[in-house]
N, C-alpha and C positions, 0 to 999 in steps of 0.2 A: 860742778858739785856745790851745793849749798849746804856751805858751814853752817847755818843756825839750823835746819833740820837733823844735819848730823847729832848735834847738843842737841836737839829736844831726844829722840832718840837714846841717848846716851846716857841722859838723863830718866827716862822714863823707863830703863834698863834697871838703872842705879835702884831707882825709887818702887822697885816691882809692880809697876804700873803697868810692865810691856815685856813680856818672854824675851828670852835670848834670841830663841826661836822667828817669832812673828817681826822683831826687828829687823831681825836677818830677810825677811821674805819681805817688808815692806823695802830695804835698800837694795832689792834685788829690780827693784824699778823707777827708783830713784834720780842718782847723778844723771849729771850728761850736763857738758859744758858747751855753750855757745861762744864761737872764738870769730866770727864776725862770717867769713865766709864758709862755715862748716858750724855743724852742729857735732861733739864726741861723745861717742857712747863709752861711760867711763866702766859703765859695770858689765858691758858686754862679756866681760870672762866669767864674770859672779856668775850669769845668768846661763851662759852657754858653754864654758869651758876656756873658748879661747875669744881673746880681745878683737874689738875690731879692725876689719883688714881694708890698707888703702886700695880703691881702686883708682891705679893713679889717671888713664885716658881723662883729657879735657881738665885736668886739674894744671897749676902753675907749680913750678918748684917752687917756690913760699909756699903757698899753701899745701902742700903735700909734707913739709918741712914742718910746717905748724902742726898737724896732725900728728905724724911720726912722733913730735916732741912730747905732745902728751901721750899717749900711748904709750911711749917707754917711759913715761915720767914716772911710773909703777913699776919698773922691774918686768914690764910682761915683753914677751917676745912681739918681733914684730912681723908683719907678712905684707909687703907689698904686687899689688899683679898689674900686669901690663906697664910694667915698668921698661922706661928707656935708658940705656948708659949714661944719660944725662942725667937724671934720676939718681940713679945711683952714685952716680959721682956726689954730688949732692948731699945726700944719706951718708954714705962716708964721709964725709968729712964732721958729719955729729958724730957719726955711728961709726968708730973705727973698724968694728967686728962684721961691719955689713958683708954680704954679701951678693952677689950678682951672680943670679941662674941665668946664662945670656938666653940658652934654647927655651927654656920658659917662660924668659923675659920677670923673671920674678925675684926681687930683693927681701932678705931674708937677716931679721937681727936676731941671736937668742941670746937673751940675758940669763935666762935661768932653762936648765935641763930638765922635760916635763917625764915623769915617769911612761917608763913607755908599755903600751896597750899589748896584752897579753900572743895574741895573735900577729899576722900581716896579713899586708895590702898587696894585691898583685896589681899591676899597669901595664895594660898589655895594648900595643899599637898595632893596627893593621900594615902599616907601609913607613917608613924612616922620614915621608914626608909628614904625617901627623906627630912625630915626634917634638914638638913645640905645645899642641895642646897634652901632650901624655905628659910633659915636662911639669905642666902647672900643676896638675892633678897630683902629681909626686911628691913635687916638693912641697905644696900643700899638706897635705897628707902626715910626710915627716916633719914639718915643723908643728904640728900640732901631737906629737908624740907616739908615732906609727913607724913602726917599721914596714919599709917596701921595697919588695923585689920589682924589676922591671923585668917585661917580656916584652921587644921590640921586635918590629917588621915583620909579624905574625900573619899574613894578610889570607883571607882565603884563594888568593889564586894559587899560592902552594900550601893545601888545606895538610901537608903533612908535619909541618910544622909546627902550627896548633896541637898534631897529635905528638907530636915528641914532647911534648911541655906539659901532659894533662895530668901526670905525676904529681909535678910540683905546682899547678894551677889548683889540682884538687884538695891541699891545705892550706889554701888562702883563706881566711876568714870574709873578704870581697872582693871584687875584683872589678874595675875599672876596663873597659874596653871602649878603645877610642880608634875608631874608622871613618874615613869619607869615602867618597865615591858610591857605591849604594848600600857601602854601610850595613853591611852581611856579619861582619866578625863576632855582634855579640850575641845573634840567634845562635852561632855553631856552640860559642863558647858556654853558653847558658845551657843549652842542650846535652852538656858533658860534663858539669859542675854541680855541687847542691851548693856553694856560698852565691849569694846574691848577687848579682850582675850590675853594673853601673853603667850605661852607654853613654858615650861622650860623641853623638855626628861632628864633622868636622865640614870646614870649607874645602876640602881640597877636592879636587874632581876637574873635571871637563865639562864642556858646558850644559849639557843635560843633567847635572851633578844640581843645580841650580845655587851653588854657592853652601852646599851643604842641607837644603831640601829635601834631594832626592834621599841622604842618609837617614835624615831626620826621619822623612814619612817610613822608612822601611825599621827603623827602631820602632818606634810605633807601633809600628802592625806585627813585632817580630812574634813567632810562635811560641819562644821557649818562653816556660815560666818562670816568673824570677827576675828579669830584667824589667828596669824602669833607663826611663830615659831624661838627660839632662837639655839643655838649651842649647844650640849650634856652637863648638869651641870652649864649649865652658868646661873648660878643666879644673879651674877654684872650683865650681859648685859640687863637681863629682868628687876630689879629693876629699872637701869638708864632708860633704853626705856620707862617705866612705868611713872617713876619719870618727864620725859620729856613733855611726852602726859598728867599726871594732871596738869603741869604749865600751859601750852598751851589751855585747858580746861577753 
């Protein structure tokens, strides 16, 4: 962040040179600190609601620690993904409130309680083995100030399962559907819903699966309307999207 733009700003507030307004919208693109091996985005919440989130793969514990520190250096929550127990060991020891989702693999600080979105978030897995990407997408989700139900192991090969749940599927404000192997789960569930479908493919499958491929393209081409689809595993991206669409709701 730069102090002396801050003061001009501040200054040309004072001096009615500059709305409340327009200063607010020029600091909305403003900060952002370079801290040698990272660049932070300090206004990422001004701009989008919630701060930015570490992705910790290929990062070092210092540098993940360096980020973490500013990030919370505001009071704002913090959301790490692909976090290892290493990681978090780590975290904790700044962050005594940390926490560790081991199945999501996601480290999670909240300094302050965000008012929570009128609706929920349904997270529905096809098989207990996607349950690691339905994790991230979750807690995603609830630390950005959603409440979520989970529906796990829903898969279509006992499609009656899906239908015992479509009760309570059908007052979800969105819903998250994360399957591998060919990745069938959110044509059905889309097909029986009017909230918005979120499809998360997954790697899991056998080898014609091609590492979550075979999911991916059958999202893609799914017929129910309503469903979009996220990138292989990505369950941050689905929660946030998720997360986005019940504020706006």
């Amino acid at each position: 962040m730069n102090p002396s733009l801050i003061k001009k700003l501040l200054s040309d507030v004072a001096r009615k040179k500059l709305s409340v307004a327009a200063a607010m919208e020029r600091l909305r693109h403003l900060p952002f600190e370079e801290i040698g091996h990272s660049t932070v985005d300090r206004h990422r919440a001004l701009r989008q609601g919630f701060p930015e989130v570490i992705f910790c793969e290929g990062k070092t514990l210092d540098e993940i620690d360096a980020i973490a520190r500013r990030i919370c250096s505001t009071g704002e929550n913090l959301l790490a993904t692909r976090a290892s127990e290493e990681v978090y060991r780590r975290l904790r020891e700044r962050f005594p409130g940390a926490v560790y989702h081991a199945r999501g693999r996601v480290v999670t600080v909240e300094q302050r309680a965000l008012r929570k979105a009128r609706g929920f978030i349904a997270v529905v897995s096809a098989g207990t083995s996607d349950a690691p990407v339905a994790e991230e997408a979750a807690v995603t989700a609830e630390i950005m100030g959603n409440r979520v139900e989970r529906f796990y192991d829903m898969g279509v090969a006992g499609l009656h399962r899906v239908a015992s749940k479509i009760r309570e599927l059908s007052r979800a404000r969105v819903i998250i559907v994360v399957a591998g192997m060919e990745g069938a789960l959110p044509s059905v569930v889309g097909g029986l819903v009017g909230a918005p479908v979120i499809a998360v493919p997954t790697s899991i499958g056998y080898g014609a699966s091609f590492s979550g491929i075979a999911a991916l393209l059958g999202m893609l081409n799914s017929c129910a309307a309503g469903v979009t689809v996220v990138n292989i595993d990505n369950g941050f991206g689905a929660g946030y999207a998720a997360a986005l669409i019940n504020r706006r709701s």
